[in-house]
N, C-alpha and C positions, 0 to 999 in steps of 0.2 A: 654511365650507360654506354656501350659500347655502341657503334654503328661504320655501317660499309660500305665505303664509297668506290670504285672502280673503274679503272676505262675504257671496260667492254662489260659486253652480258654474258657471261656464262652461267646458262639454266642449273647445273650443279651447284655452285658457289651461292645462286640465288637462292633455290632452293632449301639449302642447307640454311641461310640464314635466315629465312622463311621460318621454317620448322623449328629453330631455336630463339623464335622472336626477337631475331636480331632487325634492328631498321638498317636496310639493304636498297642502295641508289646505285644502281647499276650502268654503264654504258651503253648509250644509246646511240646510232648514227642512222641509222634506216627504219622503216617502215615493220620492217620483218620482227626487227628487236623491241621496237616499240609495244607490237602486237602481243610478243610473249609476255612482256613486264604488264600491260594491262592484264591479260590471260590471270596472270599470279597476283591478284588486286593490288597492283603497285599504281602509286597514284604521281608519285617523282622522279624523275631518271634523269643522270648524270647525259649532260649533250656533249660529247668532243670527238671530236676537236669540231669546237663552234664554228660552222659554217655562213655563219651570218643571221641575221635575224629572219631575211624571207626565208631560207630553210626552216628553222624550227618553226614560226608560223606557217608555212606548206605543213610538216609535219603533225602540227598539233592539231591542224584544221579537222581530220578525223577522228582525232581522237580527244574527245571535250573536254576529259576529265584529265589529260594527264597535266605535269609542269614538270618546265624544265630546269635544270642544274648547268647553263651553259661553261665551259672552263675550255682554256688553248684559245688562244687569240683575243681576249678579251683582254682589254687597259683602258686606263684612264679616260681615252678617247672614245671610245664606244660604250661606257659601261651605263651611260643614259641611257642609249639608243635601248638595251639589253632592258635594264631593269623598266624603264618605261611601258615595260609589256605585259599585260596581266599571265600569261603563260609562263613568265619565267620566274622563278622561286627564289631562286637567288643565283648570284656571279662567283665563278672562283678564277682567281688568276693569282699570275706571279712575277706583274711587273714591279711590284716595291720590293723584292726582295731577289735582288739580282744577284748570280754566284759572286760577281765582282767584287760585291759590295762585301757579303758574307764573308768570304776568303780573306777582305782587307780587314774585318770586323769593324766594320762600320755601323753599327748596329743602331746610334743615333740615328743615324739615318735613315736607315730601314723602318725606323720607329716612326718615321715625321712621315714619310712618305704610306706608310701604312694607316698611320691617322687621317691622314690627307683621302686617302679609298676610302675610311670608315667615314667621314665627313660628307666627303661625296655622293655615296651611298644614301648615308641617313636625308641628304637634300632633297634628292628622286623618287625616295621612299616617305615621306612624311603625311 
């Protein structure tokens, strides 16, 4: 099953995937975009670049029903602070998987350190 995630909203692109029942998580950073994505019964929306958690709590305070997708700035560090939140759906980041790392094909590593976020994760979420 195909779905689409993005790092803005464009109401075309939304649309479209709307109309061919694609599941479509669009770009949110404002209030304005927010508005639209509920307008189009969207109930998730991609947050980036993550402003921090009082932003999308400011943000979601109006809007009860939606949850967010925070991604950009999110690691290790914060990603309690994040998922600890009933608003937030899930975290996307891409500190286990550093070009460095890639380029050198260090891919063990990549592996340990990505088990290490799914671990993590599952701890805050349980």
């Amino acid at each position: 099953l195909p779905i689409f995630v993005s790092p803005g909203f464009d109401p075309e692109v939304v649309d479209y995937c709307l109309k061919k029942e694609i599941p479509v998580f669009p770009g949110c950073i404002t209030p304005s975009e927010v508005a639209q994505a509920v307008k189009r019964g969207l109930e998730v929306v991609k947050f980036f670049p993550a402003g921090g958690l009082p932003m999308i709590k400011a943000m979601a305070a109006p809007y009860t029903g939606m949850r967010f997708m925070p991604t950009g700035g999110i690691n290790a560090a914060n990603l309690e602070e994040y998922l600890s939140c009933d608003k937030i759906l899930c975290c996307g980041g891409s500190w286990m998987v550093k070009s460095n790392l890639v380029k050198a094909g260090a891919f063990d590593k990549i592996r340990e350190l990505t088990a290490e976020a799914r671990k993590l994760a599952d701890s805050i979420r349980k």
